[in-house]
C-alpha positions, -999 to 999 in steps of 0.1 A, spaced: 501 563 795 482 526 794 463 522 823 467 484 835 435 460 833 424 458 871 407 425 884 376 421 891 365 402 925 382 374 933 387 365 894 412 380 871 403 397 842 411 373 819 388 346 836 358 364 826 362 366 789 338 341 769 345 320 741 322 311 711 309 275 712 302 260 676 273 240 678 284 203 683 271 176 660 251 194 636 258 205 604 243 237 586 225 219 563 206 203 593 206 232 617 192 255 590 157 224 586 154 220 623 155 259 622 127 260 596 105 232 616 100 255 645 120 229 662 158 237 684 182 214 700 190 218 731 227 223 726 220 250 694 202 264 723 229 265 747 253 275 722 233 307 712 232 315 748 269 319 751 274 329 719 250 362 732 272 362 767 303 365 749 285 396 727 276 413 755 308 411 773 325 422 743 303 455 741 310 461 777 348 456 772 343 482 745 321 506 762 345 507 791 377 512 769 359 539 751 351 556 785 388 552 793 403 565 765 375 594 763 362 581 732 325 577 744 305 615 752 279 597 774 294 582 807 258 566 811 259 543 778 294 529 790 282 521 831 246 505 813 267 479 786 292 469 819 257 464 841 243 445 813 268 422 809 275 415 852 237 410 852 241 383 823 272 368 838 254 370 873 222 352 856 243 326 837 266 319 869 229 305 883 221 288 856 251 267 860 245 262 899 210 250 887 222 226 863 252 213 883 228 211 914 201 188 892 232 166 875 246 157 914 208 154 925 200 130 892 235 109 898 231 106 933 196 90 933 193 53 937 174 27 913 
Protein backbone atom coordinates (compact mmCIF):
# COMPACT_ATOMS: atom_id res chain seq x y z
CA UNK A 1 0.00 0.00 0.00
CA UNK A 2 1.45 3.71 -1.23
CA UNK A 3 0.50 6.13 1.07
CA UNK A 4 -0.43 9.43 -0.95
CA UNK A 5 1.87 12.62 -0.68
CA UNK A 6 -0.26 15.00 1.70
CA UNK A 7 -0.03 18.94 1.31
CA UNK A 8 1.53 20.91 3.25
CA UNK A 9 -0.29 24.39 4.37
CA UNK A 10 -1.90 26.13 1.88
CA UNK A 11 0.80 24.89 -0.82
CA UNK A 12 0.85 21.57 -2.51
CA UNK A 13 3.49 19.39 -2.25
CA UNK A 14 4.92 19.86 -5.37
CA UNK A 15 5.20 23.77 -4.86
CA UNK A 16 7.85 23.31 -2.38
CA UNK A 17 10.33 21.36 -4.37
CA UNK A 18 13.56 23.55 -5.49
CA UNK A 19 15.29 23.63 -8.56
CA UNK A 20 19.15 24.04 -9.17
CA UNK A 21 19.98 27.46 -10.60
CA UNK A 22 23.29 27.35 -12.89
CA UNK A 23 25.09 30.31 -12.31
CA UNK A 24 24.13 32.92 -15.02
CA UNK A 25 26.84 34.58 -17.13
CA UNK A 26 29.87 33.06 -15.92
CA UNK A 27 31.82 30.52 -17.22
CA UNK A 28 34.04 27.97 -15.18
CA UNK A 29 37.03 29.15 -16.32
CA UNK A 30 36.02 32.62 -14.72
CA UNK A 31 34.09 31.38 -11.77
CA UNK A 32 36.98 29.11 -10.75
CA UNK A 33 39.65 32.94 -10.81
CA UNK A 34 37.08 34.96 -8.99
CA UNK A 35 36.95 31.88 -6.66
CA UNK A 36 40.76 31.88 -6.23
CA UNK A 37 40.78 35.96 -5.66
CA UNK A 38 38.76 35.70 -2.54
CA UNK A 39 36.30 37.50 -4.56
CA UNK A 40 32.14 36.10 -5.29
CA UNK A 41 29.44 37.50 -7.40
CA UNK A 42 26.52 38.16 -6.11
CA UNK A 43 24.52 35.87 -8.30
CA UNK A 44 27.31 32.71 -7.69
CA UNK A 45 26.19 33.71 -4.31
CA UNK A 46 22.57 33.46 -4.75
CA UNK A 47 22.90 30.45 -6.81
CA UNK A 48 24.87 28.48 -4.06
CA UNK A 49 22.15 29.48 -1.64
CA UNK A 50 19.53 27.58 -3.51
CA UNK A 51 21.51 25.19 -4.77
CA UNK A 52 22.00 24.34 -0.64
CA UNK A 53 17.88 24.86 -0.24
CA UNK A 54 17.25 22.44 -2.79
CA UNK A 55 20.00 19.88 -0.82
CA UNK A 56 18.29 20.21 2.14
CA UNK A 57 14.92 19.63 0.98
CA UNK A 58 15.98 16.73 -0.80
CA UNK A 59 17.51 15.14 2.52
CA UNK A 60 14.25 15.88 4.18
CA UNK A 61 12.18 14.29 1.32
CA UNK A 62 14.45 11.36 1.97
CA UNK A 63 14.44 11.28 5.65
CA UNK A 64 10.71 11.29 5.70
CA UNK A 65 10.32 8.49 3.04
CA UNK A 66 12.73 6.46 5.00
CA UNK A 67 10.58 7.02 8.12
CA UNK A 68 7.66 5.98 6.03
CA UNK A 69 8.66 3.08 4.57
CA UNK A 70 10.54 1.97 8.06
CA UNK A 71 13.82 2.22 6.52
CA UNK A 72 15.27 4.76 9.08
CA UNK A 73 15.82 3.11 13.11
CA UNK A 74 15.91 6.68 14.59
CA UNK A 75 12.51 8.58 14.27
CA UNK A 76 14.62 11.59 15.66
CA UNK A 77 17.20 11.90 12.53
CA UNK A 78 14.08 11.95 10.15
CA UNK A 79 11.73 14.89 12.40
CA UNK A 80 15.49 16.99 12.60
CA UNK A 81 16.30 16.86 8.36
CA UNK A 82 12.21 17.94 7.83
CA UNK A 83 12.84 20.92 10.73
CA UNK A 84 15.92 21.78 9.01
CA UNK A 85 14.71 22.21 5.87
CA UNK A 86 11.05 24.29 7.05
CA UNK A 87 13.58 26.45 9.07
CA UNK A 88 15.59 27.04 5.70
CA UNK A 89 12.46 27.47 3.65
CA UNK A 90 11.03 29.67 6.48
CA UNK A 91 14.48 31.87 6.48
CA UNK A 92 14.65 32.06 2.62
CA UNK A 93 10.76 32.90 2.32
CA UNK A 94 12.15 36.27 4.35
CA UNK A 95 14.81 36.80 2.54
CA UNK A 96 12.58 37.24 -0.50
CA UNK A 97 10.03 39.62 1.44
CA UNK A 98 13.32 41.58 2.21
CA UNK A 99 14.44 41.89 -1.10
CA UNK A 100 11.05 42.32 -2.84
CA UNK A 101 10.23 44.98 -0.01
CA UNK A 102 13.80 46.99 -0.87
CA UNK A 103 13.16 46.54 -4.95
CA UNK A 104 9.33 48.30 -4.50
CA UNK A 105 10.99 50.80 -1.86
CA UNK A 106 14.04 51.57 -4.51
CA UNK A 107 11.42 51.85 -7.69
CA UNK A 108 9.08 53.82 -5.88
CA UNK A 109 11.39 56.62 -4.84
CA UNK A 110 11.44 59.88 -6.73
CA UNK A 111 14.58 61.60 -8.39
Amino acid sequence: MIVPAIGIGPLGSGEWNIAKVASAGTSATSASAAGQSGQTSFSGALSDAINSLESTQDSASTASQQLATGQISDPTEAVTAVENASLSMDFASQIRNQIDTAATTLFQTQV
